[in-house]
Phi, psi and omega in degrees: 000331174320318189264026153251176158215167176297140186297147173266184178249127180271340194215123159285128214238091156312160194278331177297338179261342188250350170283300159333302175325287172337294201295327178271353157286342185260016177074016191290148129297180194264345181268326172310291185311265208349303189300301161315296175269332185104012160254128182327166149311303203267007151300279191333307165303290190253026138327289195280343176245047198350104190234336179222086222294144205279304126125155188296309161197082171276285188332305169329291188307308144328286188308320205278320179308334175226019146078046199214152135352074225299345177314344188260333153287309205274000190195076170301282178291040187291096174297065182330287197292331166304317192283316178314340214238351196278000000 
């Protein structure tokens, strides 16, 4: 076990960027999500370049549409153990 150590976090992840993400691993266009959840495109567009706060539930609505957790969009960068110790 010695020759593993904890991953560091190199990039802070915003919730429009972790939608953006999402949406381009699962091979999605930004009009395909549209299409999937019932949000415009162009919400979608300043969703991902935050312009428009993504919000609980646009985040629902999201999740589903890209089959995940809304907790993963809505607190991308979340630290279990960093909040515990807070």
């Amino acid at each position: 076990m010695s020759d593993y150590r904890r991953a560091e976090r190199l990039v802070e992840v915003s919730p429009g960027e972790s939608v953006r993400v999402l949406r381009e691993l699962q091979g999605l266009s930004q009009n395909q999500l549209a299409a999937l959840s019932g949000i415009p495109q162009s919400t979608i567009s300043a969703i991902e370049h935050d312009r428009v706060r993504l919000g609980v539930e646009r985040a629902k609505q999201l999740a589903r549409a890209l089959k995940c957790h809304p907790a993963v969009l809505v607190f991308p960068g979340w630290d279990l153990e960093q909040e515990s110790a807070a």
